[in-house]
C-alpha positions in Angstrom: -88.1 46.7 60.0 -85.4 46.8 62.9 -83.7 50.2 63.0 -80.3 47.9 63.7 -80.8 46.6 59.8 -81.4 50.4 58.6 -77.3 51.0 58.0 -77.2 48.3 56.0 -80.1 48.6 53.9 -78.8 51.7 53.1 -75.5 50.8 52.3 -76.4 48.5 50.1 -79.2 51.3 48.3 -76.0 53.4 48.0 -73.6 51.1 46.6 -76.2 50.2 44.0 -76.9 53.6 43.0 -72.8 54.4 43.1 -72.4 51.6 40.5 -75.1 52.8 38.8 -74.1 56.1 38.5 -70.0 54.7 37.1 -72.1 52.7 34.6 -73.9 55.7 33.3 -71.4 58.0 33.6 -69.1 55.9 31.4 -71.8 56.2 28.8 -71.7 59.8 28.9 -75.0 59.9 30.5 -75.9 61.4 34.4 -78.9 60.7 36.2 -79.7 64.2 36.3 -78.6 64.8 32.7 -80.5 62.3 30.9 -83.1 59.3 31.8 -82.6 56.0 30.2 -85.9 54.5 28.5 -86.7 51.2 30.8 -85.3 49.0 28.4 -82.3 50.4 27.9 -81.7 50.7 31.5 -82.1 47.1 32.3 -79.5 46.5 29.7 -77.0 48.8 30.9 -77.8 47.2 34.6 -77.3 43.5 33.2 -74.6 44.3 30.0 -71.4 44.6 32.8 -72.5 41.2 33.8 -71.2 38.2 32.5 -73.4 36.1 29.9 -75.6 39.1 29.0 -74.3 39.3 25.3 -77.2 40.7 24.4 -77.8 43.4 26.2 -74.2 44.4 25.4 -75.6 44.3 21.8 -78.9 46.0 22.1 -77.1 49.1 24.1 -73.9 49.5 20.7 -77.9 49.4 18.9 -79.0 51.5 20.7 -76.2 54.3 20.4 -75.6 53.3 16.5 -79.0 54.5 15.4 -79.7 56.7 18.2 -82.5 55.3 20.2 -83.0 56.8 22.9 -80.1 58.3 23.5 -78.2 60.4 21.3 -76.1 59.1 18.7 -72.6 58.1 19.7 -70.2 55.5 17.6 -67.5 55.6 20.0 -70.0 54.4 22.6 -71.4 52.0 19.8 -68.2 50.3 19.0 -67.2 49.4 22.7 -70.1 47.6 23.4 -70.2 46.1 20.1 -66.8 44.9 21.0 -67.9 44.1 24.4 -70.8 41.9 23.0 -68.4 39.8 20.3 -65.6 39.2 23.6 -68.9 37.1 24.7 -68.4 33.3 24.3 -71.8 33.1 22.8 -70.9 32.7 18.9 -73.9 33.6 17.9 -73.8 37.4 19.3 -70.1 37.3 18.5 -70.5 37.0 15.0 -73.8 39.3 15.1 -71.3 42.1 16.6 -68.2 41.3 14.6 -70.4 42.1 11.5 -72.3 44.9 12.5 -68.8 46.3 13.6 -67.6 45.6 10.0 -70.6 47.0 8.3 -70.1 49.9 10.9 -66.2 50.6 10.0 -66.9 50.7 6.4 -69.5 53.5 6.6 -68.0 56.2 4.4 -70.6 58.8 5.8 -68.7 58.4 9.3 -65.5 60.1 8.6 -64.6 59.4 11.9 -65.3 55.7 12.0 -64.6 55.0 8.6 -61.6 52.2 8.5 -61.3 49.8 6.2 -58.7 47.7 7.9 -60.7 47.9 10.9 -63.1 46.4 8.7 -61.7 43.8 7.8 -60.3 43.0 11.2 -63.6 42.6 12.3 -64.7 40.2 9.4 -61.5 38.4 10.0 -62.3 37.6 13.3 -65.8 36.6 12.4 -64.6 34.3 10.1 -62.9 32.4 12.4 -66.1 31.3 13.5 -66.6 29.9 10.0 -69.0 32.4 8.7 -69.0 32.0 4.7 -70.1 35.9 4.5 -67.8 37.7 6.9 -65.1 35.4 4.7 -66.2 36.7 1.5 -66.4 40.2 2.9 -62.5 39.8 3.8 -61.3 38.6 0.7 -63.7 41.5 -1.0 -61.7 44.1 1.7 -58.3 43.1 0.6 -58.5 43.9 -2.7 -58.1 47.1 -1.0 -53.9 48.2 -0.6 -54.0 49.3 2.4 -56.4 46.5 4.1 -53.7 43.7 2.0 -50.7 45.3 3.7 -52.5 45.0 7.2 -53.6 41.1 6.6 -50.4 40.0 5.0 -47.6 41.2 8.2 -45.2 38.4 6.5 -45.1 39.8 3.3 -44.8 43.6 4.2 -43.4 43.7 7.3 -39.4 44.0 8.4 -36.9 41.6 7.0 -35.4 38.7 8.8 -32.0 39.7 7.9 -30.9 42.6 9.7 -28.3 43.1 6.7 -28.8 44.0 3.2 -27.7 41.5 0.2 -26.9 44.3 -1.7 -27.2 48.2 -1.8 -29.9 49.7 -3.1 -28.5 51.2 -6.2 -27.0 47.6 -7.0 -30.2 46.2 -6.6 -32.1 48.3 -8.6 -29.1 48.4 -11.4 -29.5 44.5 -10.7 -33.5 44.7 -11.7 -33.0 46.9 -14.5 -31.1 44.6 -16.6 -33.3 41.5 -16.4 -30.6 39.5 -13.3 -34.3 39.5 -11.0 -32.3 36.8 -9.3 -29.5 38.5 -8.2 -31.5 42.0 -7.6 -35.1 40.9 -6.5 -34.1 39.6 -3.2 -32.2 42.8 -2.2 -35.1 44.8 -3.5 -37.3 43.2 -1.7 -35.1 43.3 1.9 -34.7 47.0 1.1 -38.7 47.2 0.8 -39.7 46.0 3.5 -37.0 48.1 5.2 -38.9 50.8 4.4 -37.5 52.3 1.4 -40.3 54.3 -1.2 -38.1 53.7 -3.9 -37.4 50.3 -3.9 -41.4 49.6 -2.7 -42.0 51.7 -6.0 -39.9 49.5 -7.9 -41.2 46.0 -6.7 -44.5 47.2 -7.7 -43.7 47.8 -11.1 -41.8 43.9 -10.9 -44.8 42.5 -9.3 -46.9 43.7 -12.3 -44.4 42.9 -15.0 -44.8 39.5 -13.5 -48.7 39.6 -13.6 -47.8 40.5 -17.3 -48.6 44.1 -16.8 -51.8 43.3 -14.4 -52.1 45.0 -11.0 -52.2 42.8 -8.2 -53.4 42.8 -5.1 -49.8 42.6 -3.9 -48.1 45.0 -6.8 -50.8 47.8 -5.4 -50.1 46.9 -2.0 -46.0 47.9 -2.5 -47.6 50.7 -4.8 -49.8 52.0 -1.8 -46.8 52.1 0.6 -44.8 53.8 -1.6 -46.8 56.6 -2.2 -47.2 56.6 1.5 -43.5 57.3 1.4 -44.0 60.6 -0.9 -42.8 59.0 -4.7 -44.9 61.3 -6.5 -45.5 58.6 -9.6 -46.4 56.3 -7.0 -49.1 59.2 -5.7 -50.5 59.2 -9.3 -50.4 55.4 -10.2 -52.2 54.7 -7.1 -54.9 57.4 -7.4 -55.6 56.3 -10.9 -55.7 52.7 -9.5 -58.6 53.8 -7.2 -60.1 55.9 -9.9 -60.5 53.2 -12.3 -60.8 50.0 -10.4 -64.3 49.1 -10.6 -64.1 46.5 -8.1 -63.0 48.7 -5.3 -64.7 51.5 -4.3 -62.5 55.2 -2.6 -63.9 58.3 -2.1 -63.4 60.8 -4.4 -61.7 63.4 -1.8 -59.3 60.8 -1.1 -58.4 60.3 -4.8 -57.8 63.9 -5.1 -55.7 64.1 -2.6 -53.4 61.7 -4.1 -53.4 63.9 -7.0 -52.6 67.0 -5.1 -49.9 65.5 -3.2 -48.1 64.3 -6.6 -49.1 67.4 -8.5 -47.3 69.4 -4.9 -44.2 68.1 -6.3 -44.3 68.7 -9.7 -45.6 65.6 -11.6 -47.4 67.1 -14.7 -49.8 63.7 -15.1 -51.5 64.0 -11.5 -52.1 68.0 -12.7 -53.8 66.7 -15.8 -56.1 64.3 -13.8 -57.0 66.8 -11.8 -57.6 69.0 -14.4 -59.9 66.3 -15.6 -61.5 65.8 -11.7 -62.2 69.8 -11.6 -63.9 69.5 -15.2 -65.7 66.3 -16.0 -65.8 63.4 -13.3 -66.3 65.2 -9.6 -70.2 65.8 -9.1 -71.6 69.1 -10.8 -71.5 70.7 -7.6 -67.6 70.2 -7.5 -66.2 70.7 -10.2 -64.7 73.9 -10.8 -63.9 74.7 -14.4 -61.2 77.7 -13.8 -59.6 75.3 -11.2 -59.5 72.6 -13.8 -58.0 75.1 -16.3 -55.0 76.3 -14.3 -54.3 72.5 -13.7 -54.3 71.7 -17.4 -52.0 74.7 -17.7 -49.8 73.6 -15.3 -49.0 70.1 -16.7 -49.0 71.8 -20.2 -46.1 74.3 -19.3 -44.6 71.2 -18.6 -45.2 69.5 -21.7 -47.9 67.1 -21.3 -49.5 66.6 -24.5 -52.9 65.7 -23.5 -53.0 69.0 -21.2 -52.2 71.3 -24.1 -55.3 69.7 -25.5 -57.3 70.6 -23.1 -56.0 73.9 -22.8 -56.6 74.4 -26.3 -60.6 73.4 -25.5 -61.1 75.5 -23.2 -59.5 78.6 -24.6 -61.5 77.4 -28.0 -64.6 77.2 -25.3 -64.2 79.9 -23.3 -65.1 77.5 -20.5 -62.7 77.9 -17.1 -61.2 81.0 -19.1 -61.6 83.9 -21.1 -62.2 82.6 -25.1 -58.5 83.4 -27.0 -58.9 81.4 -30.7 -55.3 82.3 -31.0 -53.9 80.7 -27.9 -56.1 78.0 -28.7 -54.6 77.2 -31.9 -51.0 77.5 -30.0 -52.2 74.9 -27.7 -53.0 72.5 -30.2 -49.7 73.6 -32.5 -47.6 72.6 -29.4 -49.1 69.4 -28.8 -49.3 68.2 -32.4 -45.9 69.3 -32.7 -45.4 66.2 -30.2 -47.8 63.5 -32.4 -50.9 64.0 -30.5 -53.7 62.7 -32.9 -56.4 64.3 -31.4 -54.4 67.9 -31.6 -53.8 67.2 -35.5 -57.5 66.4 -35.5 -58.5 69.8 -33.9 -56.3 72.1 -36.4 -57.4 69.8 -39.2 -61.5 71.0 -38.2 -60.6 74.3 -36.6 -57.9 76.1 -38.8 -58.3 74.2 -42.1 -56.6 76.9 -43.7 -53.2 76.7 -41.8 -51.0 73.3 -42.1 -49.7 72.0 -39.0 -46.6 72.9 -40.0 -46.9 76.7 -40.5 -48.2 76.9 -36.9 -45.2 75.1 -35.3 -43.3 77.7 -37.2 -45.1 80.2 -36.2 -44.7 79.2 -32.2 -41.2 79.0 -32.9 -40.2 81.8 -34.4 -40.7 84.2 -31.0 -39.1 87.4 -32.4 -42.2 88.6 -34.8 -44.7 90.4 -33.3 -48.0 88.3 -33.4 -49.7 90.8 -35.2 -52.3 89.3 -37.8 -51.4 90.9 -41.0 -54.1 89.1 -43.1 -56.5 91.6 -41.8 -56.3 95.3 -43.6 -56.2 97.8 -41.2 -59.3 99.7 -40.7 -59.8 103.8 -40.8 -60.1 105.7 -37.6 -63.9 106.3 -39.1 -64.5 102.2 -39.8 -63.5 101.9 -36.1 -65.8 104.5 -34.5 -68.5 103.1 -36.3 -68.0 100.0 -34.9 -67.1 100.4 -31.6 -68.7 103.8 -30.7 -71.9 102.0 -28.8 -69.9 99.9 -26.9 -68.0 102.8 -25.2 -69.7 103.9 -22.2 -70.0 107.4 -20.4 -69.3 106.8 -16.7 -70.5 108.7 -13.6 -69.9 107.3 -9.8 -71.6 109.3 -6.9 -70.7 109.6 -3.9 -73.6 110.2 -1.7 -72.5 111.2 1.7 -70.4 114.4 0.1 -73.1 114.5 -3.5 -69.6 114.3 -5.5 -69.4 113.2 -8.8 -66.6 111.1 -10.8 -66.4 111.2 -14.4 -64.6 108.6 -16.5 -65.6 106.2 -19.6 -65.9 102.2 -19.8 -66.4 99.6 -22.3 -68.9 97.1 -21.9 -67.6 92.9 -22.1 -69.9 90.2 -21.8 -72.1 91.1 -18.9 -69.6 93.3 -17.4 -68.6 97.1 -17.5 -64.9 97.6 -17.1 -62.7 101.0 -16.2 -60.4 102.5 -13.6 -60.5 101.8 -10.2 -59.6 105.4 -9.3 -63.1 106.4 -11.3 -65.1 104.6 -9.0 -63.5 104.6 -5.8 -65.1 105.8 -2.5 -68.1 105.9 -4.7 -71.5 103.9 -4.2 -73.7 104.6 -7.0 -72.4 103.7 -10.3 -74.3 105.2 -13.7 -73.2 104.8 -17.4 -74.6 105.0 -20.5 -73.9 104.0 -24.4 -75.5 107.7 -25.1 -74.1 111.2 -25.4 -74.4 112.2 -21.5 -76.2 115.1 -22.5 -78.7 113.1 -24.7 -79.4 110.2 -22.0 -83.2 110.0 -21.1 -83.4 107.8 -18.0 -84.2 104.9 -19.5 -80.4 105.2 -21.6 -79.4 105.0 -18.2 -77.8 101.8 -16.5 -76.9 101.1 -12.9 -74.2 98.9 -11.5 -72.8 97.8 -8.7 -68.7 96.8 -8.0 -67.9 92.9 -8.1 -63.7 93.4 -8.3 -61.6 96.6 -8.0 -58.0 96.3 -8.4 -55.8 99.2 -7.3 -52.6 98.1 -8.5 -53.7 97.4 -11.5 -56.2 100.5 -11.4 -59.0 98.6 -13.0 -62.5 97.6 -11.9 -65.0 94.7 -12.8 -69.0 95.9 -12.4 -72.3 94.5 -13.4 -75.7 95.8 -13.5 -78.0 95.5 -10.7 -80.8 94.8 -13.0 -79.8 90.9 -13.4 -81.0 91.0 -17.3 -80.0 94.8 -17.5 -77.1 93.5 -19.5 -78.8 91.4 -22.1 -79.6 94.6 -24.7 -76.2 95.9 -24.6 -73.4 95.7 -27.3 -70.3 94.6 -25.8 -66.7 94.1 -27.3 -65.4 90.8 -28.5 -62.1 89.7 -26.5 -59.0 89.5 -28.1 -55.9 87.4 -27.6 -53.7 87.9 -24.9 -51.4 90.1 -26.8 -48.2 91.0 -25.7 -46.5 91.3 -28.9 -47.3 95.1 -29.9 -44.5 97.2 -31.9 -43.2 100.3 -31.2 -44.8 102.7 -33.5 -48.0 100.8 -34.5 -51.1 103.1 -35.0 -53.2 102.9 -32.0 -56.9 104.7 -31.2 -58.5 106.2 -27.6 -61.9 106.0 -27.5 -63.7 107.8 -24.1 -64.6 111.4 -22.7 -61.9 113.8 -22.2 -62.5 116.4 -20.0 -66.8 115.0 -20.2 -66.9 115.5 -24.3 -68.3 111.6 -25.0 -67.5 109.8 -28.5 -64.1 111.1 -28.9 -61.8 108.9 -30.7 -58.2 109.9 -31.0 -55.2 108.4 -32.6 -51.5 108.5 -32.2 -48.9 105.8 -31.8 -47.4 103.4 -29.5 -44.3 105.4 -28.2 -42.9 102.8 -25.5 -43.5 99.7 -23.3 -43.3 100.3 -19.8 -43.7 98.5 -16.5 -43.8 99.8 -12.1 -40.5 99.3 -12.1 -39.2 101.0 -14.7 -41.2 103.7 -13.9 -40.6 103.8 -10.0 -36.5 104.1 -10.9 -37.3 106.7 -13.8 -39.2 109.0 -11.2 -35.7 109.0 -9.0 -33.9 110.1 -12.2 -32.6 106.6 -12.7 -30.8 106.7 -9.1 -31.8 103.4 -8.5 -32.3 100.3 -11.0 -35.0 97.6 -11.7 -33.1 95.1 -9.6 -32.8 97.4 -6.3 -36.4 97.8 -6.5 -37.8 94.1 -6.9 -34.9 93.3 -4.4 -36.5 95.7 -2.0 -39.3 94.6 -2.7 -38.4 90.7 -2.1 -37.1 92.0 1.3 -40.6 93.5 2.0 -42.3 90.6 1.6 -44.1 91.9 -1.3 -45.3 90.5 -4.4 -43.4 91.7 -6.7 -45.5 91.7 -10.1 -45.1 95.1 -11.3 -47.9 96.2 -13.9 -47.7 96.6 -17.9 -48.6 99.6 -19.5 -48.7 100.6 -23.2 -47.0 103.7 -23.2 -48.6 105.8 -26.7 -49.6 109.5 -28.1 -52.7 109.5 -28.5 -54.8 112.2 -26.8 -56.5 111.4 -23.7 -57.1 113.8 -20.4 -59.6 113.2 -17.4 -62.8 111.9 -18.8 -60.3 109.3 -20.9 -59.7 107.0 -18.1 -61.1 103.8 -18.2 -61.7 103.6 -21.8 -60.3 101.3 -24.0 -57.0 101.7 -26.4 -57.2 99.8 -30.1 -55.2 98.8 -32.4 -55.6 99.6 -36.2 -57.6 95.8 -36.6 -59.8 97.2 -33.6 -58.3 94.6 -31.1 -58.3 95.9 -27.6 -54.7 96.4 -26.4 -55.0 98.2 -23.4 -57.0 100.5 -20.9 -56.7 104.4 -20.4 -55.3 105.1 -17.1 -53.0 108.4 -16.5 -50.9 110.8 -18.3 -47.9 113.2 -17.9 -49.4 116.8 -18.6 -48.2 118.5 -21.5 -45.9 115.6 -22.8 -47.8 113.8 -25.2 -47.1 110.3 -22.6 -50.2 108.6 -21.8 -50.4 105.5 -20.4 -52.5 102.6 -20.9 -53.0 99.7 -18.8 -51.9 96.5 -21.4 -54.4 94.2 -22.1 -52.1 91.4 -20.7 -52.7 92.8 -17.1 -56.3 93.1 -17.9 -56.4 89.4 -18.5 -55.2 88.6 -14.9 -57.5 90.6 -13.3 -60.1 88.8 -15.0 -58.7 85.4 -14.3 -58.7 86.3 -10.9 -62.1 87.4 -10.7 -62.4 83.8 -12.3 -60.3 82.4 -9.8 -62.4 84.0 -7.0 -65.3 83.4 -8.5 -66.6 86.5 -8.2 -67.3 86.0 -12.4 -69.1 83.1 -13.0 -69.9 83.0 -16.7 -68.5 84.9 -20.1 -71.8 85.5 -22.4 -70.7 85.5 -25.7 -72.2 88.9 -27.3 
């Protein structure tokens, strides 16, 4: 070799390995970051050549399943592309299809696009290909893939002026005079207007007597695009129940959520139903699904208050209330739902349809059930004694001890917050404290602690440890007490366990009241929640049963009764020698539980 030639062999060695290295790099890949197997060098050496189809092909391959490099879409769809820009047909409609099959991967969230789709297929089936045909007509049955195809149909008006307004139109459609209205209807949308896209939906249909079309879904697509919150639900349900179509469930939901967002009571009930029957077991969320239904029921939807009714009946997504089930399905018979009838008829035989409606109606009684005699303050020790637990809480670090009582529901141990707090060993027992032998002894551990509300949620460490104890049946929510019913304490005041005392209930009270009663009444409900509001703070203020009978440290945390032994409230604090004791109401006690629910922090009511 001359030394004269040396430069330009060189050169040339340098310009090939600069190319090289632009080709790689534009891959992602470095020479000093990653080798390319052989073969898939040679095609990355040959696929920026013309003619080499193939290899253009074989490297998309190779970066769609991952071989030998890592996996990359992005990098798989440009030289997929590349490869069907080819004038080869053959790799052209090879690459079109892959890149169809590739776009309508629902796994690939960021690759998934059904118009891309079926751009791709449309392209291939210029080449005559029967399949990638069939797999665009079966694509725009999708709404969103027939808008894209059909530019003539949805896209702006010729006529830079309207026929007629908008409200004319749609006046114009109302009454039957389609030829007079439909035109401006149809300028105003493909304007751009979600209302009057909403309405030529609905007209497209009427005209497919009552059928959706591919068209009447396409108008229906766009305008829940523009935010009409029917549209939203009409359009999910269209996806839900089309079995020729095929849209993930998260996207269906969403449609749902952004209809229920502004206020439409149908999408809340469909998601009520999504949260409790359709999703997959690992999605659905029964509480979730509950506050839906509830949701759409304050709102009147019949078939909500149904499924209110269920679940209350259930005790599935909420605490079990038999009354506020049968005031679920009282409201919604009241409106000619069959299957509400149908429940009462099983459920309540005993009670006509008609006496519950008056019953819902009639909001001044106090829903007190007087069908039931009262029972003696002995009756109700007797029946309720076990379930009354002594409480201890230990603090280890300073070896203090908390004393307080709690009552035992489903799996759970309820009482004050301010009994437990700071503590980290939690002890109770059904027994005389005196008279527990270890094994009368339970331990627990916090799930939820409240401190507004000055309640707290534990369960025992032992996961069966709850499975031999007796636990109170819930009652109603129950806001409906009278001033001056007969009410009983059960707990341990001042550490003497089993006491029951009885009194009355001597007022209703709330934070507020109470807050402007400790300034002497120097400033009013209002001024506080305005304060409040101004704070930024929830303003919420807590219920408490206000009544005479005796409690004193020891009591708090243990429940209050009525004279049918229904739990109405729990212990909390007194006013020393003043006969006021204060009870937290049972009304507050069902929120904190339906948050715990909502938190899901308790996962299951086990019916004792």
């Amino acid at each position: 070799m001359r030394l004269a030639s040396l430069p330009i062999i060189l050169l040339s060695a340098t310009l090939a390995a600069c190319q090289s290295n632009v080709l790689s790099q534009s891959l992602g890949l470095t020479p000093d970051s990653q080798e390319l197997p052989d073969s898939l060098q040679d095609d990355l050496n040959r696929a920026n050549l013309p003619g080499n189809a193939d290899a253009r092909y074989s490297l998309g391959e190779a970066y769609e399943r991952g071989r030998g490099v890592p996996r990359d879409f992005e990098k798989a769809v440009y030289w997929y592309e590349r490869a069907a820009a080819e004038s080869d047909p053959v790799w052209s409609v090879l690459a079109l299809k892959t890149l169809g099959l590739m776009y309508e991967d629902q796994t690939q969230p960021g690759v998934y696009n059904l118009v891309s789709a079926a751009s791709a297929y449309s392209r291939c089936a210029d080449y005559n290909d029967d399949d990638c045909l069939e797999d665009q007509l079966r694509l725009s049955q999708y709404p969103e893939v027939y808008v894209a195809l059909n530019p003539l149909i949805f896209g702006p008006p010729a006529a830079t002026v309207a026929p007629l307004g908008l409200t004319q139109a749609l006046d114009y459609v109302q009454s039957g005079q389609l030829g007079a209205g439909l035109p401006a209807l149809e300028w105003h949308a493909r304007s751009g207007s979600a209302l009057a896209q909403y309405k030529l939906s609905s007209v497209r249909a009427e005209k497919a007597r009552g059928r959706v079309t591919a068209e009447s879904s396409a108008w229906l697509y766009l305008a829940a695009k523009g935010g009409v919150p029917e549209a939203q639900t009409e359009l999910a349900k269209y996806y839900l129940y089309n079995e020729e179509i095929y849209v993930p469930s998260s996207e269906i939901i969403e449609w749902f959520n952004r209809s229920a967002l502004q206020g439409d009571p149908e999408s809340m009930y469909q998601l009520g139903l999504a949260y409790s029957k359709w999703l997959p077991a690992n999605e659905r969320d029964f509480h979730l699904a509950f506050n839906f239904f509830s949701r759409a029921a304050e709102r009147g939807h019949l078939e909500s208050l149904v499924s209110v009714g269920d679940m209350f009946k259930s005790g599935i997504g909420t605490l079990r209330d038999d009354e506020s089930a049968r005031e679920a399905y009282s409201k919604a018979a009241s409106g000619g739902n069959d299957v509400a009838i149908a429940r009462l008829s099983k459920y309540y035989p005993t009670a006509s349809v008609g006496n519950q409606l008056d019953k819902q109606t009639d909001q001044t009684k106090p829903d007190i059930d007087r069908t039931e005699s009262p029972m003696s303050a002995a009756a109700l020790y007797r029946l309720m004694a076990n379930k009354i637990h002594s409480v201890r809480a230990l603090k280890s670090k300073s070896e203090k001890v908390s004393s307080g009582t709690g009552f035992v529901f489903s799996r759970y141990l309820i009482t004050n917050h301010h009994v437990i707090e700071g503590a980290d060993v939690f002890l109770s027992s059904a027994k005389k404290w005196v008279d527990a032998e270890d094994s009368d002894v339970i331990e627990w551990r916090l799930i939820i602690a409240d401190e507004a509300k000055d309640l707290a949620l534990l369960t025992t460490i032992d996961p069966n440890g709850w499975r031999n104890l007796e636990g109170l049946d819930f009652v109603p929510r129950n806001d409906h007490l009278e001033i001056g019913q007969i009410v009983y304490a059960l707990g341990a005041p001042s550490n003497f366990d089993k006491t029951i005392t009885s009194g009355i209930v001597s007022g209703k009270r709330d934070q507020l009241e109470l807050a402007s009663m400790s300034m002497d009444g120097a400033i009013t409900r209002s001024q506080i929640r305005e304060y409040l509001e101004e704070q930024d703070q929830e303003v919420k203020p807590v219920r408490f049963v206000q009544h005479t009978a005796t409690i004193s440290p020891g009591s708090s945390g243990g429940p209050l009764f009525d004279a049918h032994g229904r739990l109405v409230g729990v212990n909390t604090w007194l006013i020393r020698d003043t006969g006021i004791n204060m009870a937290v109401s049972n009304m507050d006690l069902y929120d904190f539980l339906d948050e715990g629910f909502a938190s899901g922090q308790i996962t299951a009511i086990q019916k004792n």
